[in-house]
N, C-alpha and C positions, 0 to 999 in steps of 0.2 A: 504494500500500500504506500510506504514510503515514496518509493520512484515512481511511482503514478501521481503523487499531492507534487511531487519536485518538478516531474515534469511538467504539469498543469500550470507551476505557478512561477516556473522560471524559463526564459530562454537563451538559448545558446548561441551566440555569434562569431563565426570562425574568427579568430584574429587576424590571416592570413591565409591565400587560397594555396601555400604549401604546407603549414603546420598541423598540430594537432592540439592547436593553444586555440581555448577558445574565453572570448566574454560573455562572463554570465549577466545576462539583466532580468529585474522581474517583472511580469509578465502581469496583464490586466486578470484579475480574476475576482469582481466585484459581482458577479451576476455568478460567478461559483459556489463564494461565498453566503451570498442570500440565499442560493440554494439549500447549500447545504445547514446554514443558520433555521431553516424553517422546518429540517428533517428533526432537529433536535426537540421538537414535539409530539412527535411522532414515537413508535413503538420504540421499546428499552435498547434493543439490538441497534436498530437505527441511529437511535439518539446518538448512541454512547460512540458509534461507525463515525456520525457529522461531529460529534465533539472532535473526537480525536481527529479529522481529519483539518477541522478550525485551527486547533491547536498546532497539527504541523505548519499551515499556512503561515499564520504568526510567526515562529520558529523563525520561519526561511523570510518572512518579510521584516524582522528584527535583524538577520543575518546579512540580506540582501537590496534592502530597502522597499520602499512599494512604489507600484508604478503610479507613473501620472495618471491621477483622477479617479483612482482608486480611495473609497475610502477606510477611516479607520475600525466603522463599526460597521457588520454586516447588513444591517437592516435596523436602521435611528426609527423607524416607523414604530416598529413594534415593543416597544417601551424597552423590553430585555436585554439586562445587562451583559454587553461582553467585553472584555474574557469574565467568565463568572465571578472573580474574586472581586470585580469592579462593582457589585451590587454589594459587597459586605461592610459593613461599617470597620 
């Protein structure tokens, strides 16, 4: 699942059309993440599948930056706090 969330949420740009150096940058995945923000309602299995895959996202966009026009919460509409510890006093 890991290389599937990395892949999604980053891409790869040759550095040079001889090497095998590439730039990593990160990838729009705003309309991923509402997705998968809105699974996290849904059945135990699911949820706990879109948590963790929210979670990797963060991960790699702490690590890699977010891309332009991406924002920082999945879905502001829906009142709910993320990352979850952000609703805890």
């Amino acid at each position: 699942m890991d290389r599937v969330v990395r892949a999604v949420a980053l891409r790869e740009v040759s550095a040079s059309d001889i090497s095998n150096f590439f730039y990593i940058h990160p990838a729009s995945v705003a309309e991923v993440r509402k997705f998968l923000f809105g699974l996290l309602r849904g059945p135990r299995q699911e949820a706990a599948l879109a948590k963790s895959c929210l979670t990797a996202i963060d991960i790699l966009r702490d690590e890699y930056g977010i891309a332009a026009n991406d924002v920082r919460h999945p879905d502001v509409m829906s009142e709910i706090p993320w990352p979850p510890e952000a609703g805890h006093p």
